[in-house]
N, C-alpha and C positions, 0 to 999 in steps of 0.2 A: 689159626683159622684154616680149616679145610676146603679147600675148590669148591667144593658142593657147596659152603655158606649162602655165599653170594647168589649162586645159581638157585638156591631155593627161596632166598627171597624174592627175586623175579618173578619166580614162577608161582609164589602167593601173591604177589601184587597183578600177575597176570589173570592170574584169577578171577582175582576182584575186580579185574577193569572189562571182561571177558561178558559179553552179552548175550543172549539165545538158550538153548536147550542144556538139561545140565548132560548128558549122554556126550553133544558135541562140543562143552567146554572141556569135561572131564579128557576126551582125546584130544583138542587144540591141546589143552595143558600138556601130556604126555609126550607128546611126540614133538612141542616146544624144550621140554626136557633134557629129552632123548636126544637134539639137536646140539641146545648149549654144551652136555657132558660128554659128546664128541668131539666140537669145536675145541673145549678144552683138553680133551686129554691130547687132541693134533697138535695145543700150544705147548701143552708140556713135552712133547718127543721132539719137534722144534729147540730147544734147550729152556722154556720160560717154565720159572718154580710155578706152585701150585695153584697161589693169589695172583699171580701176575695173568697166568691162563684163562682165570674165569674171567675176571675183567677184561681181557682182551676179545674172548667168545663173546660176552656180554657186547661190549661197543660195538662189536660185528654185527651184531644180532639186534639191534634200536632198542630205544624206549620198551617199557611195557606196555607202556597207555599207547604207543603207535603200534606196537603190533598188536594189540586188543583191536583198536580201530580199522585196521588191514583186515582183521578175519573177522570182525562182524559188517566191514562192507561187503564182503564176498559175499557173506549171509544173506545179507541184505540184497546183494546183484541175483544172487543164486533165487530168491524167494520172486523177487519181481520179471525174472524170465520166466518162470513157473507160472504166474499171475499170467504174463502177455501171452504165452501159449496156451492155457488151458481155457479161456475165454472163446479166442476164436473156435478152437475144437470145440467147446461145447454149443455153440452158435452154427457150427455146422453139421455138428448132430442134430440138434434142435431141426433145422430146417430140411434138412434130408429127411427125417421120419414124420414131416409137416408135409414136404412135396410125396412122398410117396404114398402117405394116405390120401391127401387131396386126388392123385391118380387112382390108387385104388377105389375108392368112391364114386367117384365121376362114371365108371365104368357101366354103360347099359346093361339092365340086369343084375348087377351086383345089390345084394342085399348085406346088410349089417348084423352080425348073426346076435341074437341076445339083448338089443335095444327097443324097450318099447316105445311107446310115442307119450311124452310127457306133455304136449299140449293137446290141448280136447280136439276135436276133431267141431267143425262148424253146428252138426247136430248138437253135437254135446253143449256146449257154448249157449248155442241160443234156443231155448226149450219155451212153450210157451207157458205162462202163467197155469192156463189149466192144467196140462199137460202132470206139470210139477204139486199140483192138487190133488191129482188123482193116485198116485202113489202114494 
């Protein structure tokens, strides 16, 4: 049995246990890889044969299903700061381009360039009977 046996069943099983985007499973995977088949090759120059190596990286390195769980909480911490930051930012966008019109507007003189007046005007509104017959 080759070192890598063991190491790649891991890392299909980590796979499978592996939640979120396939882009950031595909690199968890990798660079979980890339980890154990160092770990190992450091047990092997240490004096341990080939089998003995992986399994030893391996117990270093936990479960699959806990380190699945480890890097889809990050995912998950990662997504929910994003969530608490991008809320207020956009609530104090909102409100700034809310206070700065209300200033702009306010201002004696200032006219709205390109807005006509969508309600009638008191003429408009109340015309009399005749009025509306003779057109």
């Amino acid at each position: 049995m080759r070192a890598s046996d063991p190491i790649e069943r891991y890392v299909r099983e980590l796979r499978r246990e592996l939640r979120g985007r396939r882009g950031a499973r595909r690199r968890i995977v990798a660079e979980v890889r890339t980890h154990l088949l160092e770990a190992a090759d450091a047990e092997r120059a240490s004096g341990a044969d080939e089998h003995k190596a992986a399994e030893q990286a391996l117990a270093r390195f936990g479960s699959a299903r806990d380190t699945a769980r480890r890097f889809d909480g990050l995912a998950s911490r990662r997504r929910t700061l994003l969530r608490r930051a991008l809320a207020p930012s956009l609530a104090v966008i909102a409100l700034s381009t809310l206070a700065s019109a209300t200033v702009w507007a306010s201002r004696p003189g200032t006219r709205v360039p390109h807005v006509r007046h969508v309600l009638p005007t008191h003429k408009q509104a109340v015309r009399h009977p005749r009025e509306s017959r003779l057109r």
